[in-house]
N, C-alpha and C positions, 0 to 999 in steps of 0.2 A: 540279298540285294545284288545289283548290279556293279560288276568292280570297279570302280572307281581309278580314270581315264587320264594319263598322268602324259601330258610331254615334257619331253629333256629338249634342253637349246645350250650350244655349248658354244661360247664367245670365245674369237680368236683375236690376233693381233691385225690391224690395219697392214702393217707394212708385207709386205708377198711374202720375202726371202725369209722371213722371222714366221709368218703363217705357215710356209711348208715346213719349215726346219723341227714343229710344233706340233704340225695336224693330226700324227698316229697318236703320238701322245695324250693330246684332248679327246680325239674319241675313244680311244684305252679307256678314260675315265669316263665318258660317258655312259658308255659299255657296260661297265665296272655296277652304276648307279642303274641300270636299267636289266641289268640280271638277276641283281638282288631285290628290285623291286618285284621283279616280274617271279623270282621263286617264293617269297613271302605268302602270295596266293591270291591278295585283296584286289592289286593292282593289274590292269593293262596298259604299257608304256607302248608311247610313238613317241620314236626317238627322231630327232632331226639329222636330216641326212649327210650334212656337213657340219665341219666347225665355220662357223659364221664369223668374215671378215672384210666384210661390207657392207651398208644400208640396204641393198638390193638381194640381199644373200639373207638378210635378217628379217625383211619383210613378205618374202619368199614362204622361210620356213615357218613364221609365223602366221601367216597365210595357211599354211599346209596343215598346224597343231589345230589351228581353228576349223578345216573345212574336216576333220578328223574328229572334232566333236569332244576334243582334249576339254577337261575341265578343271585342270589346274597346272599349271606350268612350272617346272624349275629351270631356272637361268644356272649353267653352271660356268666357271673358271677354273681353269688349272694353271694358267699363263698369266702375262701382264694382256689388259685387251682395251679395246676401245670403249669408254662408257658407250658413246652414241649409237651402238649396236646392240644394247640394252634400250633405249630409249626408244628405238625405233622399232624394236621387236613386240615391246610390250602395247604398241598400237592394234597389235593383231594377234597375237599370241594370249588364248584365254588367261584371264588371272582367276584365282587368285595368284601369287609368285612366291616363289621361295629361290631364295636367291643362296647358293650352295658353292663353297671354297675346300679345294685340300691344304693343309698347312705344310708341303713340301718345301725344304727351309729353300732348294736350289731355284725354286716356282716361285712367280711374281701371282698365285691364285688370289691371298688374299690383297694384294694392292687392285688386282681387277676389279672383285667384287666390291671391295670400298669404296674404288669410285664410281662402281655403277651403281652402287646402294647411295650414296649423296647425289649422283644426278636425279635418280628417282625421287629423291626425299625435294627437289628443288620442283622436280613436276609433280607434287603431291599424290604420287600415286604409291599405295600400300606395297607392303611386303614383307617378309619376314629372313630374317638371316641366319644359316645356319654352316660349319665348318666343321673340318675333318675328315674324315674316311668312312665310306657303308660298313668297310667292315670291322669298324667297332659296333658292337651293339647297341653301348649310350648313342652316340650320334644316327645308326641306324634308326631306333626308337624314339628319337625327336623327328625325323627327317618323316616320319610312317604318323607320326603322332598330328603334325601339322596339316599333311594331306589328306588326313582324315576330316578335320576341323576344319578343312578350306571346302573340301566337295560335300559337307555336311551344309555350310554358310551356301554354297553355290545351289545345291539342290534346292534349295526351300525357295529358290526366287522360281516363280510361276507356279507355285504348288495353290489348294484350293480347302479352306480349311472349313466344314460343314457345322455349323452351328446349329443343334438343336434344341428350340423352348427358348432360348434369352437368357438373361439374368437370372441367375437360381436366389432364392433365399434372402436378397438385398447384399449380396457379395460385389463390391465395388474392384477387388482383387482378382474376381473369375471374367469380368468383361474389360475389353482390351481395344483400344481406335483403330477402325479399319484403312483409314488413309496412315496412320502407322504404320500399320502393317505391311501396308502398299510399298510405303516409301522405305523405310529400313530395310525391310527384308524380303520385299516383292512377291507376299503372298496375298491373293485374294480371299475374303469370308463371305460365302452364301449361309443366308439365313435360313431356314427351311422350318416348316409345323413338327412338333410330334405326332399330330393325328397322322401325318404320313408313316411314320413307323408302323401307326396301326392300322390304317388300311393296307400298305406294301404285304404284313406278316398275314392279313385275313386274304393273302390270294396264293401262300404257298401251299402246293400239293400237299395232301394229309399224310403220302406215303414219305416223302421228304423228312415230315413230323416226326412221323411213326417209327423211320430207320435210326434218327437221331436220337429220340427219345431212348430207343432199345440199346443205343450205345452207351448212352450215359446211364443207364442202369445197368450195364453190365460192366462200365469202367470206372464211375465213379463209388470212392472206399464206402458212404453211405449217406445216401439219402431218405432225410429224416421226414416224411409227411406225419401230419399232423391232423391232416382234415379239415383243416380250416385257413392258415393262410397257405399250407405249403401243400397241394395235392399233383396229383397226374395231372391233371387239366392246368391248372397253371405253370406246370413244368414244360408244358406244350405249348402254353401263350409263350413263353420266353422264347422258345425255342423258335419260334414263328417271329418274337420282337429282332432276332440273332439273324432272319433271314431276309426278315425287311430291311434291316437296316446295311445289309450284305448289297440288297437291290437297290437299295436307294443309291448307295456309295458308287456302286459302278455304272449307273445308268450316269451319275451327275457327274461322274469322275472327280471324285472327292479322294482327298490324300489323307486328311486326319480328319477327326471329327469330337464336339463334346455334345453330352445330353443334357440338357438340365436335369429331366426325369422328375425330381421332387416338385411335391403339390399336384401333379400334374398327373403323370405315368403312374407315380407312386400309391395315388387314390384311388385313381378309374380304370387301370386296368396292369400291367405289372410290373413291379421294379426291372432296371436293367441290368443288373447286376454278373446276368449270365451272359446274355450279349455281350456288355463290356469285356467279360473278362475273355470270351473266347476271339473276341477282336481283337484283345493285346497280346492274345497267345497266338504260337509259331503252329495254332494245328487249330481244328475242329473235327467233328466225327465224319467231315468228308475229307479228311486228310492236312498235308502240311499245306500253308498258307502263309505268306510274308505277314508279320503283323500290321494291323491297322491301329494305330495312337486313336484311343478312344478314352478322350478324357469325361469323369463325372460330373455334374453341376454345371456343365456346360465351361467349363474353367479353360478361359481361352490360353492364357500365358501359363498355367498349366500342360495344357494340351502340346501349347509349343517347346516350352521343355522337353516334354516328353520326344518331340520331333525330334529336336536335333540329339535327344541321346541315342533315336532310333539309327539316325542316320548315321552318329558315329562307330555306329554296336553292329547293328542288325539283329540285339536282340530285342526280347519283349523290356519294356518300361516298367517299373512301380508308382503307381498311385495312390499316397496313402494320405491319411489328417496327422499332425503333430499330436495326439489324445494323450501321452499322458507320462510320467517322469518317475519313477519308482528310484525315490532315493537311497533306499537301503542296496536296490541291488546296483544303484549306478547308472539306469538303463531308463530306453525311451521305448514308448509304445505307438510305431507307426500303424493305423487302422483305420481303415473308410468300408464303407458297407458295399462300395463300388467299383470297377476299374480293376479288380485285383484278378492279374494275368493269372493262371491254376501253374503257371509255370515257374512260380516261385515257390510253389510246397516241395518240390524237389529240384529245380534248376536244370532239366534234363527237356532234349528237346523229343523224347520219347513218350507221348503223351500218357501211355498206362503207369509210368513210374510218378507221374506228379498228382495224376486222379486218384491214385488209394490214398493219396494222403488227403482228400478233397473230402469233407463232408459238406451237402444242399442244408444248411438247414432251413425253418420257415422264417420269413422275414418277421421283423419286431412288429411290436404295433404302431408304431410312428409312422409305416406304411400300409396304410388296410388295406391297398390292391392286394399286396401279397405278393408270395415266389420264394425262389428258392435264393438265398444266401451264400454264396460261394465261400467257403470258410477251409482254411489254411493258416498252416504255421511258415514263414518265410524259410526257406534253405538257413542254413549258416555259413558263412561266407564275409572278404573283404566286398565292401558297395561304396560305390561314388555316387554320392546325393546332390538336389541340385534343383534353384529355383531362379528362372526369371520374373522381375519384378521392376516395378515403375517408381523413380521416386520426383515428385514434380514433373513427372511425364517424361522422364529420362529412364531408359531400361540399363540395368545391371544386372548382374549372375552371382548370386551367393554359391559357393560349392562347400560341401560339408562331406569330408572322408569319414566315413564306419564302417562298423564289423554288426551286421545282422547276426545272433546267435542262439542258441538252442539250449532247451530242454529234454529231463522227461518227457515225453507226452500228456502224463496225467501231474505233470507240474506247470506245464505250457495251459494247458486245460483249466487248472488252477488261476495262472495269472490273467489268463483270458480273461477269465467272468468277472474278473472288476471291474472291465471296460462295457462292453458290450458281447454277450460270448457269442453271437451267431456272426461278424463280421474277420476277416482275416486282420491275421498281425505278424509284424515284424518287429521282434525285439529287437532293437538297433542299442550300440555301444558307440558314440560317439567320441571324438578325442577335444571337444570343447567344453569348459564346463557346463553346466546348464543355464545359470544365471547367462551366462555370455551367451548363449545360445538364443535364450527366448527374449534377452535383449534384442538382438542382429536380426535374428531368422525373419524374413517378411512379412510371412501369409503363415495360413493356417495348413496349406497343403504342402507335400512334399514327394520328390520323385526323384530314380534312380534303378543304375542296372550293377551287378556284380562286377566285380573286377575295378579297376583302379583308371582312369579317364580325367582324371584332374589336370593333368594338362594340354588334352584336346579341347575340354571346357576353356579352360584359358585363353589357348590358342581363334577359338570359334568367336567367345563373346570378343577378343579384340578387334577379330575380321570385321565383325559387325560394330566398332566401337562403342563396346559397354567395358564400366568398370566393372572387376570382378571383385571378389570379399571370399578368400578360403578361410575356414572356420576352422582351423586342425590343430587349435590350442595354440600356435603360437603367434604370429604376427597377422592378423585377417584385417589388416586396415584395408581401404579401398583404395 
């Protein structure tokens, strides 16, 4: 993804002889905050060009972060300053904000920021407060933690989210208010047919088919035909449903999208399964590719989870069903027949390392279209899990810390086939009991990426004003 566009503003004092006496000083520190952003890798900083000790000097450079195309701004202090040069910056200077103090005992940094953090609080405008030095690590990794969570919230307003089929199955959890949407977080929903998926896929070139097809037989670990739901021919509908829906998304310039697929695709012509999963993966057999959030069942508030962990990560998402609680071993069984990226069989963004571990099998019979079944065993690894959810029409963010973990292969095999054995799964270890789990947890669905993101979720859902509920055994009130 694209790096994520950060301007510095660094507040000086009103009066001259105390501004100069100051000024190398404050941009030392600005300096300071926009090297180590700028070495971290994620980031490109426009720094302001002066320490700002005017209204005209602050609407200036706020002017300048904004014609700069800055998408999150931090106010910094290192001096005593004028609140009103916060107030008056944040007129023009993109937010979100994060308002940033050193704790030099000789520096008035944090009486600045305090008072420009209460004038703010008197014009009801957001922010977030954060002190200390880049170069500690704690405070660097809050400082990185928040800007990610503020251009995650920032990205999503004007994005276009494709809805395919409607309502799956009478799930009141997977459909979501579109002037909601609008208004919270300023995305739009085009509704669109499935029959367009299948007309879009009956016009790709057959050589298109043909090179794809040869790749995933020669990369993926095995594929099991049967002759009946799972053949070449419909390994090739898929692969055709993977390039319609490839066509659709760019012609409409659509950002994410869900299918419903069941009833519908799943009877008359073939699951999505493969499509899904190579939209949420970082690759397909024509090379690497930004993932595209392609949620199942058409599950909008799904989907949109998945968004913003997309845009926190930039990796692929999990999309799984809550199916099933194995109390002797302790452990949950995240599995949906759908949506499931191949980049979690191995966590690698080398696609032949995560397809040997891939087997096609045929779909169940609860689908007679047919196709092949993307089936995997999740990496092992720490994962940050995580649902948006409505309650009286108010959105919150549940987040649930685990550890996805492994077997043998032919004990994974094993536990697989009490669930469903042709669908992928993630044994997940949670740190909530279970009872308290399936008391809290919202829906039936559940998503998340490796590594640890609970408090960019935090940071995101407050940009947006939701409460959040961490599930990590100890205090998850809301």
């Amino acid at each position: 993804m694209d790096k994520i566009k950060v301007g510095i503003l660094t507040m000086s004092d009103g009066r001259e002889y105390l501004h100069e006496m100051h000024r190398e000083t404050l941009m030392g520190y600005q300096r300071e905050i926009a090297e180590a952003l700028t070495k971290e890798g994620s980031f490109q900083v426009v720094e302001g060009t002066r320490a700002i000790n005017s209204n005209t000097a602050a609407r200036q450079e706020g002017e300048r972060l904004r014609e700069a195309g800055v998408e999150v701004t931090i106010f910094n202090y290192a001096i005593w300053c004028y609140p009103q040069y916060t107030a008056v910056a944040q007129n023009f200077a993109p937010g979100p904000y994060l308002l940033f103090c050193n704790l030099h005992p000789s520096q008035c940094g944090m009486v600045g920021m305090l008072a420009a953090a209460g004038t703010l609080d008197q014009l009801g405008v957001a922010y977030h407060r954060l002190w200390g030095s880049v170069k500690e690590p704690e405070v660097f990794g809050r400082m990185t933690a928040f800007l990610r969570a503020a251009c995650a919230v920032k990205r999503l307003r004007g994005m276009t989210f494709g809805n395919f089929g409607g309502r799956p199955m009478g799930m009141y959890t997977a459909v979501a208010n579109v002037e909601q949407w609008q208004r919270e977080f300023g995305i739009d929903v085009e509704n669109l047919e499935q029959d367009d998926i299948v007309r879009a896929g009956e016009q790709v070139e057959e050589s298109k088919v043909e090179a794809a097809f040869r790749w995933l037989s020669d990369k993926v670990g095995r594929i099991a035909y049967d002759g009946k739901h799972l053949t070449p021919e419909k390994l090739k509908t898929q692969i055709r449903s993977y390039y319609g829906l490839r066509q659709i998304i760019a012609e409409r310039n659509l950002d994410f999208i869900g299918i419903k697929a069941h009833g519908d695709l799943t009877d008359r012509y073939v699951t999505m399964d493969l499509a899904e999963a190579f939209l949420n993966d970082p690759y397909d057999w024509d090379g690497a590719h930004e993932p595209i959030v392609a949620a199942t069942e058409a599950d909008m508030d799904g989907a949109l989870t998945m968004q913003i962990f997309k845009l926190l990560t930039g990796s692929p998402v999990l999309f799984a069903d809550v199916r099933h609680y194995d109390r002797e071993k302790g452990m949950w069984y995240f599995s949906n027949s759908g949506t499931c990226a191949t980049y979690f069989a191995a966590g690698s963004m080398d696609p032949e390392e995560n397809l040997r571990e891939v087997t096609f099998y045929p779909e169940t019979e609860d689908y007679p279209a047919g196709g092949g079944s993307v089936h995997h065993f999740a990496k092992e690894g720490d994962v940050t899990l995580a649902r948006l959810a409505r309650k009286c029409g108010k959105y919150y963010m549940t987040i649930v810390p685990a550890r996805f973990v492994r077997f043998s292969r032919e004990e994974m095999l094993r536990l697989g086939s009490v669930t469903t054995p042709q669908w992928p799964v993630a044994f997940a270890k949670l740190k909530v009991s279970a009872d308290a789990f399936l008391q809290e947890y919202p829906c039936n669905h559940i998503h998340g990426v490796y590594g640890d993101y609970v408090e960019e979720l935090k940071l995101a859902a407050g940009l947006m004003g939701m409460e959040t509920v961490v599930m990590d055994g100890s205090d998850h009130t809301r």
